[in-house]
C-alpha positions, 0 to 999 in steps of 0.5 A: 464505455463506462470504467470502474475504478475502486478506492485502491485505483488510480486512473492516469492520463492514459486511462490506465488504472493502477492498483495503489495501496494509499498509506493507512489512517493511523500510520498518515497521522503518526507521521504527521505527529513526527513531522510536527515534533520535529518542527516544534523542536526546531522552533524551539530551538531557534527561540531559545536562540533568539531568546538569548541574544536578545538577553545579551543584547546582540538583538534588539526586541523589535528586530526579534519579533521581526525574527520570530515571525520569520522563524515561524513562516519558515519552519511551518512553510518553507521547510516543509516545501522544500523537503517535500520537494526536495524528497519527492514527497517524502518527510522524516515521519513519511520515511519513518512509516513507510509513505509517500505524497503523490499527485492524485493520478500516481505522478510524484507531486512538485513544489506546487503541492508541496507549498499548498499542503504546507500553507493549508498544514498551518491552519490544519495541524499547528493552529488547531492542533492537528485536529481538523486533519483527523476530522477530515482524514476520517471522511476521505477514502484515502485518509486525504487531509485538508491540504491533500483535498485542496493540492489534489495529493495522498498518502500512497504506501511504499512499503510493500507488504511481505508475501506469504510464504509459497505453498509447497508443491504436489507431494512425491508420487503424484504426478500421474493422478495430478495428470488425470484428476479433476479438481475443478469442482471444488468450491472456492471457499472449500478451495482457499482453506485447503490453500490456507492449510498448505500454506500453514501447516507446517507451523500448526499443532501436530494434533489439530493439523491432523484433524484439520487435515482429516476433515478437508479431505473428507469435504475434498474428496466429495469434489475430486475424482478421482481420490488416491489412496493416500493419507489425508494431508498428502491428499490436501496437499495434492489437491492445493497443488494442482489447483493452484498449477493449473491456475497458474496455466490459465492465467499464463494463456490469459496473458499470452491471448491478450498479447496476441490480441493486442499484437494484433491491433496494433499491427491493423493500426499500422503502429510499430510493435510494443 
């Protein structure tokens, strides 16, 4: 049997696919920008110093390029794997928009991943200038650099983004015709724009809120049955109302049959209930 997993879809070990959201183009590369101003300044920082003590004499010129080179291989290197480690994927620019690295199956990724996107990362973001990471980012389905290619990691987002506000439910009165009324009828697209209009109302212009309303009755009304005698919004109202109630109920028996089901087999299988 073949499975289709899509590009926001992570199939783990067990063959589960997880719905991800991977962090956007944009927003990987402003905190990649973040994380690499902030290591330029700590390498800054640490030439200064070594720059210093080699005017006082403290240091000698061999041993501060000896210095140098350790300062680079550690700011570039190390502190990044460690962080990463440390952090469970996550840096100063991560935190900054919202993402984290994680293995390519959803696990949280470990010091082997870290230490291979940080080694690629200096070929890739400081030696040319973070363009080679926009070039192949631009080509991934996940915005994946170099490093995430090579370490087998993304950028997923963990920031959820904020849930609309709720519809409002059936209007006052109502509850007898949303008994009886059929409302299966209405067409998906004719269906989410009266959603869209109970969801929105309340913030749109008392004028075109009314003729919206006006009109998606009048296109309602051709697919319901029966039409109460109500005003127009109260009638769109009723019908996103119902809609979405009874939806809510099939999704719910959807659920409940799936348990049973599989309650079921695994009770053939002689496996203890999950």
């Amino acid at each position: 049997m073949l499975v289709e997993i899509h590009q926001d879809e992570v199939l783990t070990g067990e063959a589960v696919a997880l719905d991800v959201q991977p962090l956007g183009y944009f927003l990987q590369a402003l905190g990649a920008l973040i994380d690499a101003l902030v290591s330029v300044a700590l390498l800054v920082a640490g030439s200064v110093i070594l720059g210093s003590l080699v005017a006082q004499g403290a240091l000698s010129e061999a041993t501060a390029t000896i210095a140098v080179i350790t300062l680079i291989v550690v700011v570039t290197v190390v502190v990044p794997t460690v962080v990463e480690t440390a952090s469970h994927g996550r840096s100063l620019g991560r935190l900054a928009v919202g993402g984290r690295i994680v293995r390519s199956d959803g696990g949280a990724a470990g010091f082997r991943q870290a230490f291979i996107r940080a080694l690629t990362g200096v070929l890739e973001i400081y030696l040319t200038l973070g363009a080679l990471a926009l070039i192949v980012g631009a080509f991934t389905p996940r915005s994946q650099r170099l490093g995430d290619l090579v370490a087998g990691t993304y950028s997923e987002r963990t920031r959820a983004p904020k849930l609309p506000p709720p519809a409002p439910g059936l209007p006052p009165g109502l509850e007898v015709w949303a008994a009886t009324a059929d409302v299966g009828r209405l067409p998906d697209r004719l269906a989410r724009r009266i959603s869209q209009f109970a969801r929105e109302a309340g913030v749109m212009d008392p004028d075109a809120r009314a003729r919206l309303a006006a009109s998606l009755a009048a296109e309602a009304s051709e697919h319901i049955a029966p039409v109460p005698a109500v005003p127009p919004e109260t009638l769109v109202r009723a019908v996103a109302a119902v809609r979405r109630d009874r939806e809510l109920h099939a999704l719910a028996l959807e659920s409940q049959r799936v348990a049973a089901l599989t309650a079921g087999l695994d009770s053939a299988r002689g496996l203890p209930p999950r």
